[in-house]
N, C-alpha and C positions, 0 to 999 in steps of 0.2 A: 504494500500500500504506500501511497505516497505521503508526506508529508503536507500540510498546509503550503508551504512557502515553494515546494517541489511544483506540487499539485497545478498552482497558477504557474509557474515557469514554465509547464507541460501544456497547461492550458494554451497559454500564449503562444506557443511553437506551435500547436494545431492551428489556432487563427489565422498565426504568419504565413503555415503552410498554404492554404483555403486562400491568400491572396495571393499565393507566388503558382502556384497549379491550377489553371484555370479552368480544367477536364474534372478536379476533381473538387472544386470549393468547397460545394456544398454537404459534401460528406464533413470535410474539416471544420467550418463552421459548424455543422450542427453538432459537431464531437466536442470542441473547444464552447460549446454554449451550454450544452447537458453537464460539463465539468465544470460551469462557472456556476452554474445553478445547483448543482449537488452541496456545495459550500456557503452559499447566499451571497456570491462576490456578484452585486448587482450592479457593481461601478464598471465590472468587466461585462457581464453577460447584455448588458445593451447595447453593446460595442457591437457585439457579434449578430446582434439582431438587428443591428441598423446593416450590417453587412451584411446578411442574408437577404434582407428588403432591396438591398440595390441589387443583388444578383438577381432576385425575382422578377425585378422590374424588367432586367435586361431581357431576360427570358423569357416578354409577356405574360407571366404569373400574376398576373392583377392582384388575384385574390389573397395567395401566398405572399404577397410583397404587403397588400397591407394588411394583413396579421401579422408578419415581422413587427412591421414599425409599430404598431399598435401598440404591442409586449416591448419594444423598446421603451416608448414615451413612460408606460406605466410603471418599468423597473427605474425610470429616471423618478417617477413621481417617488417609489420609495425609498432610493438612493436621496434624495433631499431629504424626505423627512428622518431619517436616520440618521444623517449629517448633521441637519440642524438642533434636532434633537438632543446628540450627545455633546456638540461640540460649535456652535455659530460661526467660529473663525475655520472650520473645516470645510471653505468652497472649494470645489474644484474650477477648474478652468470652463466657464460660459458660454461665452463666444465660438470660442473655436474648438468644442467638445461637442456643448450640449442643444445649441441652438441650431447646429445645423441638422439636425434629427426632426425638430420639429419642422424646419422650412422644408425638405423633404420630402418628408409624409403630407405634408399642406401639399406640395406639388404634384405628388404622387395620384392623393385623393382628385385634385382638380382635373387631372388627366382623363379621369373614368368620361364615358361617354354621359350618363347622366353623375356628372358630380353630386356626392353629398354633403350638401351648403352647409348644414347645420352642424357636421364632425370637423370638418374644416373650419369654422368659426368657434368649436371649442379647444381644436388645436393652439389658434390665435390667442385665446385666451389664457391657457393651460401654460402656454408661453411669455406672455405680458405677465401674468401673476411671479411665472421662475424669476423670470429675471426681475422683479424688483423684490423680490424674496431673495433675490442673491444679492443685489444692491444694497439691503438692508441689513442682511444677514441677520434674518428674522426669520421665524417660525410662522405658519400659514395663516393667513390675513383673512379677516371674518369679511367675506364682500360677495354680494351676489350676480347672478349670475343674470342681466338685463330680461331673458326670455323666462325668467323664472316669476319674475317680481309680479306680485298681486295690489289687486285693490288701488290701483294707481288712476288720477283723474282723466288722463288723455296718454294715449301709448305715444311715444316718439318714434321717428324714423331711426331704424340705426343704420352708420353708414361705416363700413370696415373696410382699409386703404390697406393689404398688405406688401407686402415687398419681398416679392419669389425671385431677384436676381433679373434676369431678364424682362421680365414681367411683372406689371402694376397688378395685383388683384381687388376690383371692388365687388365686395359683399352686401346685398341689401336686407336688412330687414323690415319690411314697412310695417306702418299702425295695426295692418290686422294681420302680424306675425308673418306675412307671406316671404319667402325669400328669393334672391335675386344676384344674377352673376355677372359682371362684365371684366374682362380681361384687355389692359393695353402696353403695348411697346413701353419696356421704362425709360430710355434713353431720352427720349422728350421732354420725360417727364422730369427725368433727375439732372435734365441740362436748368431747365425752369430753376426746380429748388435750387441748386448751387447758386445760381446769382442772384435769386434771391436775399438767401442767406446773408450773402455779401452785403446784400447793400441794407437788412434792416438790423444789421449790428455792426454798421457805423457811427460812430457819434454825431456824426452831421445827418444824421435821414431826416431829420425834420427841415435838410435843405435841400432833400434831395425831391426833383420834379416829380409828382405825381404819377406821369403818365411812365416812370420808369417803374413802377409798382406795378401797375395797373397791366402792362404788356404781358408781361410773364404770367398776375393772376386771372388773367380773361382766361389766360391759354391752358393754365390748369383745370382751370371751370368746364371749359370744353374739353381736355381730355379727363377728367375727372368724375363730373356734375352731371353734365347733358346725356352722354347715355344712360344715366340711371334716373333722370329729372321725370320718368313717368311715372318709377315707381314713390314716386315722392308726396306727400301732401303740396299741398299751395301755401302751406302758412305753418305754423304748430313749430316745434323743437324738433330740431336734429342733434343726435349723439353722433360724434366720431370718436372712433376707437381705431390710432392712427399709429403706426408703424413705421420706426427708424428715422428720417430726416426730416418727414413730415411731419414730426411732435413741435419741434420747433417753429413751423409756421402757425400764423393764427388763419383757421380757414374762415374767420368774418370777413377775411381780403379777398375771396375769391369774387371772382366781377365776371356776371353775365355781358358785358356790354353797354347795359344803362344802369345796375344796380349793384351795391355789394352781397353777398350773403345774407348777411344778418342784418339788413333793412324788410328782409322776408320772413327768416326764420331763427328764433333764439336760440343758441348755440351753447353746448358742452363735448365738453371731451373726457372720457374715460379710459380707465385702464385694462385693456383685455374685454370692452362692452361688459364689466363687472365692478359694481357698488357698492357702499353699506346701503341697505332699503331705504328708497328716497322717502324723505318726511317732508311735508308742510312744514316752514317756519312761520308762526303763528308770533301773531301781533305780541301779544304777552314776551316773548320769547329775545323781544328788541334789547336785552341786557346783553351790554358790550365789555370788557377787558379792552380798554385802547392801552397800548404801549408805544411807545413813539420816539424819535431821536430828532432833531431838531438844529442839534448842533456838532460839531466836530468830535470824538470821544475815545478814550484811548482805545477802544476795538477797533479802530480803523487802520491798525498799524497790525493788525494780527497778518501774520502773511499768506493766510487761506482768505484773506477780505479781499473783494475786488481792488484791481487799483485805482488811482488816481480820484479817492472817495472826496467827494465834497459835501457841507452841511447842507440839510435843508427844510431853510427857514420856514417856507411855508405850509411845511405841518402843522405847526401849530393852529391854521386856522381851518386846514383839513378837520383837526385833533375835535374845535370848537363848534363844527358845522355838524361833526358825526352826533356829537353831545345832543343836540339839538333835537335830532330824529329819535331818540334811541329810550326806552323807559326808566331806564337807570343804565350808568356807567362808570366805572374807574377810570382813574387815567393813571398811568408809569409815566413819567415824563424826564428825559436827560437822565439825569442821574440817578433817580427812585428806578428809570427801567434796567434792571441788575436781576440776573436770570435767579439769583436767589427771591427775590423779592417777587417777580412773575410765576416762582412756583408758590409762595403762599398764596397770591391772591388767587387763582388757577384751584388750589386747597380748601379755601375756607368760605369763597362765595361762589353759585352755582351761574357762570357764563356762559349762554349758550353761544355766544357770538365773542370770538377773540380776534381780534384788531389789529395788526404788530404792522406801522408805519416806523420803517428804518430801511437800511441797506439791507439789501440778500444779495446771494449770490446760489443759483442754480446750475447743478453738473451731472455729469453719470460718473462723474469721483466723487462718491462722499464724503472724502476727504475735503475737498473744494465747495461743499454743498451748507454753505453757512448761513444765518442772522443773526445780527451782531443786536444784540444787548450794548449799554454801554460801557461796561467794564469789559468784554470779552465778545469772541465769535460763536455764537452757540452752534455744533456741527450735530448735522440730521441725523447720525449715529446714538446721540448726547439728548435730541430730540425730546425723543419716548419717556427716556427719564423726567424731564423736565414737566412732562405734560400727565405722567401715572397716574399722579395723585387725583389729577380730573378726570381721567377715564373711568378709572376703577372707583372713586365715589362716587360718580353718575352714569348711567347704566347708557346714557343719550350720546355722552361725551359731547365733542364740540359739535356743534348745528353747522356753523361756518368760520374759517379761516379766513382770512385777510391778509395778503402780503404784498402791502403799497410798498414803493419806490426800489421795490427788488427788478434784477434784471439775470439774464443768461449767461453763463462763461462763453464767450468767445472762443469762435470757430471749433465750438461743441456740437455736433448736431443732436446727440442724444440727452442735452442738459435738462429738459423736461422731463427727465426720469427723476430726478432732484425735483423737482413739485409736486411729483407723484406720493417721492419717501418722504417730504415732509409732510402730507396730506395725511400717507397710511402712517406715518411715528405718532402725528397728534388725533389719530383718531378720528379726523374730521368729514362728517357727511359730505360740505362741497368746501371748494379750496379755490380762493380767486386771487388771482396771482398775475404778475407782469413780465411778459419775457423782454425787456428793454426798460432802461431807466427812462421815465416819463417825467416832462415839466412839471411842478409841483403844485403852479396854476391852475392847470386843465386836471391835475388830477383830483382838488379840492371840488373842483365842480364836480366833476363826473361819480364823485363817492357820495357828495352828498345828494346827488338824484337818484344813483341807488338805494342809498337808505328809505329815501322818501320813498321810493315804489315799494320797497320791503313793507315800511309800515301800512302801506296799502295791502297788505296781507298778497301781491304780486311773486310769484315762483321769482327764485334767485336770478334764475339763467334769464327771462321776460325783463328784470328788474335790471339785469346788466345791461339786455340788448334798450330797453328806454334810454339808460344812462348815455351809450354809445351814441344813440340818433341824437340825445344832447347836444352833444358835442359837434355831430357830423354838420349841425344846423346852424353851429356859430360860426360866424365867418374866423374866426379869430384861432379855432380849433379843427378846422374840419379834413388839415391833415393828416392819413394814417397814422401818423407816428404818434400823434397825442391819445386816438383812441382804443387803435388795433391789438397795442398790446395786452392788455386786458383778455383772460383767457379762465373760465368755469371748469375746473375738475370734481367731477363728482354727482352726486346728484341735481338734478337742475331745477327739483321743487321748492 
């Protein structure tokens, strides 16, 4: 008999063999996969099942290829929770392990003659969830699953962007659960976002012309939007649940030719098309936590802080206008906002709404994935802790998050994975958040009309898109860059 440590070295040499014999693979595969499974080594035997799935594929085994991958995805599902389990800092390698299993099997399944939309969309998902469970190096995240959710006032469209390598795939699901497929060339699409990119994390995009925005998001609209614009309502909320480069754009910018997006329909983005169960924020519920920074302070010298951080003064009258709307509030201000002090208040009174007007900085390093309190950088790992005490004494946790005058790491494209983890560290049903550092002018305005629609007992995501057309109507504001940044994760009631 062989030993443990034999045993996989034996294993391995079968595998090795099954890709060096190509007459004979599948004998060695399936020999090197019965031996990784005899021992419960589920970190190897999905290897071998993603390796069988492609030989099957080669070989027109439809059916056989996806049962492979199948049994791979699920020994990867308890390969993580064993990991995480015993040990949080025991990731393996993501990207270039574990993710290409799932992109795969998504292409695998799309291939079929009649695709099944709805295993494919929990592939999507099952994937959005790993990776920010690996991002977090956290244990499985209580969130459900959009075609699950009941008792809901009006269904939304959902609309799922993913990214097979060569190919765009959009997925639809509309208001009465029906689904829907359109597949396009990505090259167009990923020539688009690149200069996009470029140019709305500039520090000058508020001088940059208009119609340099607007070219590239007509052109996504049409490869994007228009073949699926039947299966769409005419008005109502659309969910995106958006994959790899696209997280970074705001899709309120996409432009039919006379109109933006969300002059139509009020917009959210989720993670994986999966949420905590959307609630009603209810008038009573207007009790805010504002935290705020206002002036220069030594966490701007933290070297995970964005650079070249400047104050900003006119928080303060953001800070005075939210006051205004809201049933009761705290305020942290400068110096009182000291992450010791935002865990008592977080502790001892029950905030459905938390406020945090300061810098951020959003990444897929959570290392770089901070908000600065004033004495320090609070990092999204640090997160959880900070906020325990409010989850676990209220069964609700936070209703909404707020994270004014935060912006992206630069020439990140996955940095929106960083407002995901802070969303899922603080528990929060929706999380409204800025990918670009916004004038602090327009942004006084544009929060306090969101409030106002709030206390109109108005869904978040409705209350945002009002705040947006605020803005689009002032002459003074009706730049993208003052309003577009503004982006709803979560639930949008």
């Amino acid at each position: 008999m062989y030993s443990g440590r034999r045993r996989c070295i034996y294993e391995y040499s079968l595998g090795i063999l099954g890709k060096l014999k190509a007459g004979q693979s599948e004998k060695y595969f399936a020999e090197a996969l019965s031996l990784a499974q005899s021992i419960h080594a589920w970190d190897i035997s999905y290897q071998w099942q993603q390796e069988l799935g492609n030989l099957y594929n080669k070989q027109g085994k439809f059916k056989e290829a996806i049962k492979a991958y199948s049994a791979a995805i699920n020994n990867l599902s308890q390969l993580r929770d064993s990991l995480l389990a015993s040990n949080a800092d025991l990731q393996f390698s993501f990207s270039e392990k574990v993710e290409p299993v799932y992109r795969d099997y998504m292409r695998l399944l799309l291939a079929s003659p009649n695709p099944n939309l709805e295993q494919v969309i929990q592939t999507n998902e099952r994937l959005q969830i790993a990776e920010l469970e690996n991002f977090l190096k956290c244990g499985k995240l209580d969130l459900v699953a959009l075609n699950e959710l009941k008792n809901l006032p009006s269904a939304p469209a959902v609309i799922h962007i993913v990214d097979l390598g060569s190919r765009i795939e959009i997925l639809v699901q509309s208001p009465d659960k029906s689904l829907h497929h359109h597949s396009v060339d990505s090259k167009p699409v990923k020539e688009h976002i690149e200069n996009l990119l470029k140019n709305l994390q500039e520090k000058k995009l508020v001088n940059t012309d208009e119609s340099v925005l607007l070219q590239p998001f007509q052109a996504l609209y049409s490869l994007l939007i228009v073949p699926i614009k039947k299966y769409l309502p005419l008005s109502g909320t659309l969910v995106f649940t958006l994959d790899k480069s696209f997280q970074s754009l705001p899709m309120a910018l996409l432009h039919d030719g006379k109109d933006y997006l969300f002059q139509d329909y009020s917009i959210v983005a989720t993670l994986g098309s999966r949420v905590r169960q959307p609630k009603t924020l209810s008038k009573e519920q207007l009790k805010v936590l504002i935290a705020a920074l206002s002036k220069v302070s030594p966490s701007f010298n933290d070297p995970n802080a964005p650079k070249d951080l400047k104050a900003l003064p006119g928080v303060e009258q953001e800070v005075a206008d939210i006051k205004k709307q809201t049933t009761f509030s705290t305020t942290l201000l400068n110096e009182n906002f000291t992450s010791p002090r935002l865990e008592k208040e977080l502790s001892t009174v029950e905030f459905p709404i938390v406020h945090l007007t300061t810098h951020a900085q959003f990444s897929s390093d959570p290392q770089r994935t901070v908000i600065l309190a004033y004495e320090k950088a609070i990092n999204v790992l640090k997160f959880d802790r900070l906020l325990r005490n409010k989850t676990q004494a209220d069964a609700d946790g936070i209703e909404l998050l707020v994270l004014s005058a935060c912006q992206t790491a630069k020439g990140n494209k996955r940095s929106t994975l960083g407002i995901a983890g802070v969303a899922a560290q603080a528990g929060a049903r929706s999380t409204l958040a800025t990918l670009w550092l916004v004038d602090t002018d327009s942004t006084t305005q544009l929060m306090s009309k969101f409030y106002k629609e709030l206390r109109k007992g108005i869904p978040k995501a409705e209350a945002l898109r009002q705040a947006q057309l605020s803005l689009l109507s002032n002459p003074d504001y009706n730049h993208p860059y003052y309003w577009a940044a503004f982006v709803l994760v979560g639930s949008w009631l």
